[in-house]
Structure formats: C-alpha cells, structure tokens
LUMZAGU-105913 format. One record per atom (N, C-alpha, C): residue in three letters; atom name; x, y, z. Coordinates in Angstrom, 2 decimals, padded with zeros to 5 digits. Example, Ala and Ser with C-alpha at 12.3 -4.5 7.8 and 13.67 -1.06 7.14 Angstrom:
! residues 2
NODE|ALA|N|013.19|-005.69|007.80
NODE|ALA|CA|012.30|-004.50|007.80
NODE|ALA|C|013.20|-003.30|007.80
NODE|SER|N|012.85|-002.25|007.08
NODE|SER|CA|013.67|-001.06|007.14
NODE|SER|C|012.90|000.03|007.87
This chain:
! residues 47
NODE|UNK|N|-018.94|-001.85|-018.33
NODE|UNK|CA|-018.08|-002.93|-017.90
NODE|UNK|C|-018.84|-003.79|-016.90
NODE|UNK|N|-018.52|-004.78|-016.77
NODE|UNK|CA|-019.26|-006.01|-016.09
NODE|UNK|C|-018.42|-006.58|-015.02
NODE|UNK|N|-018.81|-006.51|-013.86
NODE|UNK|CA|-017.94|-007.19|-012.82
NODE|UNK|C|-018.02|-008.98|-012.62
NODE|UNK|N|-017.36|-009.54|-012.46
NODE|UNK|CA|-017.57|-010.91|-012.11
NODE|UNK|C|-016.93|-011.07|-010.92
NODE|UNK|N|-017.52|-011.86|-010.16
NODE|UNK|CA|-016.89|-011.97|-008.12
NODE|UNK|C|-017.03|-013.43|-008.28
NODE|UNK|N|-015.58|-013.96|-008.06
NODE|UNK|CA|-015.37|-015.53|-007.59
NODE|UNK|C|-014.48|-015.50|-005.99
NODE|UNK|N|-016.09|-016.08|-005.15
NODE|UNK|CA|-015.83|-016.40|-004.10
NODE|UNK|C|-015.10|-017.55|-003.58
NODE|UNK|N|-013.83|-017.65|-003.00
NODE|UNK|CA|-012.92|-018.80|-002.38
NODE|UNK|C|-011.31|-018.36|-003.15
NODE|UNK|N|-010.90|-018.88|-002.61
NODE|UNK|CA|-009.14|-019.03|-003.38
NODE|UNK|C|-008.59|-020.00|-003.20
NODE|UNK|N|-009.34|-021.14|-003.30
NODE|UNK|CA|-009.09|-022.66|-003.09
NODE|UNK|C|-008.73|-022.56|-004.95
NODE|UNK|N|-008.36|-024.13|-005.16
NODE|UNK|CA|-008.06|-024.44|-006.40
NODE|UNK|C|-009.19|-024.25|-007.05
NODE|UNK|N|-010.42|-024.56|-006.66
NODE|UNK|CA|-011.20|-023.96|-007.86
NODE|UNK|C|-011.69|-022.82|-008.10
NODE|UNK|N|-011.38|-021.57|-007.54
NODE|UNK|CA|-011.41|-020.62|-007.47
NODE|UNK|C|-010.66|-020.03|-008.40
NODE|UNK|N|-009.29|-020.31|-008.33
NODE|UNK|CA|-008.60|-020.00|-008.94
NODE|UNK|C|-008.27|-020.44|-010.42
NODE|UNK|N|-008.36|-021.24|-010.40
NODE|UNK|CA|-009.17|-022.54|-011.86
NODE|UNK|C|-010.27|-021.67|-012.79
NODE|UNK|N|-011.11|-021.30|-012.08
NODE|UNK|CA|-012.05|-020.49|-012.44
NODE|UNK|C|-011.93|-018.99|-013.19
NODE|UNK|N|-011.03|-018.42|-012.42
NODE|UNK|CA|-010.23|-017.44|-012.65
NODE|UNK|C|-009.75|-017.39|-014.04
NODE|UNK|N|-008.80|-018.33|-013.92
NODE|UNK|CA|-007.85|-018.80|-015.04
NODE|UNK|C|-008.73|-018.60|-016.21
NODE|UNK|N|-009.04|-020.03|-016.06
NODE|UNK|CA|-010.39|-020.46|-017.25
NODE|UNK|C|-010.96|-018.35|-017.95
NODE|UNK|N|-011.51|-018.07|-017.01
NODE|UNK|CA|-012.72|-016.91|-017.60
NODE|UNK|C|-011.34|-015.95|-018.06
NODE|UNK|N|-010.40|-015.46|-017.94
NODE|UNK|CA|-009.11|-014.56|-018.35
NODE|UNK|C|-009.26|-015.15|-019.94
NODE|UNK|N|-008.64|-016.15|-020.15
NODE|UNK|CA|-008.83|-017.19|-021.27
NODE|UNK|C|-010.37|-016.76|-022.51
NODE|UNK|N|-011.22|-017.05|-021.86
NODE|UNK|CA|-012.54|-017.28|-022.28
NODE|UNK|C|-013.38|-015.82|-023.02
NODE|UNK|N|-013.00|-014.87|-022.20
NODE|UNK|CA|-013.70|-013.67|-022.19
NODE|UNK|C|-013.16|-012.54|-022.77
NODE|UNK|N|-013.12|-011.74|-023.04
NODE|UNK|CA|-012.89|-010.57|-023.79
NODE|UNK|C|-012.57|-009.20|-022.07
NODE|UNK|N|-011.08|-009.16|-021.84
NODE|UNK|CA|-011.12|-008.92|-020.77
NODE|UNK|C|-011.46|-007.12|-020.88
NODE|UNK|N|-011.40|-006.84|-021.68
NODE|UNK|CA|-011.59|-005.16|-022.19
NODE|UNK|C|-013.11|-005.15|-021.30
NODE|UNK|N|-014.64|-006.26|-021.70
NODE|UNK|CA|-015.66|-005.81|-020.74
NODE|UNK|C|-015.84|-006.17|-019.41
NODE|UNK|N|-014.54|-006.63|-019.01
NODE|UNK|CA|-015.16|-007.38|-018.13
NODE|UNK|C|-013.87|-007.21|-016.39
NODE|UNK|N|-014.71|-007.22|-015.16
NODE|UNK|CA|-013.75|-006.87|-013.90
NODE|UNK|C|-013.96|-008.47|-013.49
NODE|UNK|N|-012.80|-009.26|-013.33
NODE|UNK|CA|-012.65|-010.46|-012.69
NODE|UNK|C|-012.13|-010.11|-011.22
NODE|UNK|N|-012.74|-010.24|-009.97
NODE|UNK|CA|-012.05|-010.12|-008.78
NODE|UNK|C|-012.10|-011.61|-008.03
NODE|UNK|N|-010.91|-012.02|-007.29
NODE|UNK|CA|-011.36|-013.08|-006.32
NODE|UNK|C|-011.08|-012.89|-004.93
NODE|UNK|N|-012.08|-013.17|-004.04
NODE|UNK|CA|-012.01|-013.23|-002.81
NODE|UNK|C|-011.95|-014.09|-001.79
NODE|UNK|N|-011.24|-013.78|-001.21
NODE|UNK|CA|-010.71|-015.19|-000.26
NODE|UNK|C|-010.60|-014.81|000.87
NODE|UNK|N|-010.62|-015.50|002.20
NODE|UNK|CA|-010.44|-014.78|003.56
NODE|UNK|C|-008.32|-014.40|003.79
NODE|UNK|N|-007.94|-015.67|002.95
NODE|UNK|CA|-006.54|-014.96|003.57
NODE|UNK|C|-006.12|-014.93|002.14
NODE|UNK|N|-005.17|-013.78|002.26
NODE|UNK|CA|-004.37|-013.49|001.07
NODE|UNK|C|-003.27|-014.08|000.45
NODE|UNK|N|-003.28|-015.20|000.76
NODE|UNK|CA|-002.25|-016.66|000.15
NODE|UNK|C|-002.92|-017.78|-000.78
NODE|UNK|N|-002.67|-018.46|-001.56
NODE|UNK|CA|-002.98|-019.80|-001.45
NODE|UNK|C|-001.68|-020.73|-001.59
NODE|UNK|N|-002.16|-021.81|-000.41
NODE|UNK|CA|-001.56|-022.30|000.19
NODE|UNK|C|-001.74|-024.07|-000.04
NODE|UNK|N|-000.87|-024.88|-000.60
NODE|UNK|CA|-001.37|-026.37|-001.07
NODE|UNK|C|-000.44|-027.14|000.14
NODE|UNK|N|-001.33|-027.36|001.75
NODE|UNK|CA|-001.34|-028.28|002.46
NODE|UNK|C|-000.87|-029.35|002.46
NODE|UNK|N|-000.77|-030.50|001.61
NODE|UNK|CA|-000.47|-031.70|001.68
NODE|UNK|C|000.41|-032.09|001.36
NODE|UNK|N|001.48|-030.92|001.07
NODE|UNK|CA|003.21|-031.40|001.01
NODE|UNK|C|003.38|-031.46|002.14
NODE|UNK|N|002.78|-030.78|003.18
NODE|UNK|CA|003.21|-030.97|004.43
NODE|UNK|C|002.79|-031.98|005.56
NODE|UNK|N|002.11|-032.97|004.52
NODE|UNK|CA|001.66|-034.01|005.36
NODE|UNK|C|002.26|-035.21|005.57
C-alpha cells in the first residue's frame, strides 16, 4: 500500500483530496491530510 500526505487544509488541500479519492484506486492507496487545526474554516462570510 502506498501512502500519499497532502500538506494544508486550505481549499486546495482539500480539492486535492477530493480529486485523488476520485482518480485512484483507493484499495492501494493511504490518502492523509494535515493541517495545523482540525477545522476548515471559509473566513469571508465573516467579513
């Protein structure tokens, strides 16, 4: 099995994520993402 590490949990992080679930054959493969806080959070409604 093959690990893959996507660093950030911004939108493209998670985009990224998405996308490779989609793309890949998830039977070989460990998708993890890492982010410093355990939310994501879209800012600019609150602006």
């Amino acid at each position: 099995m093959k690990n893959v590490l996507i660093l950030g949990g911004g939108f493209a992080g998670v985009a990224a994520g998405l996308k490779l679930c989609k793309k890949i054959d998830m039977s070989q493969f460990e998708i993890t993402l890492l982010d410093r806080k355990n939310f994501h959070f879209f800012y600019s409604l609150f602006i």
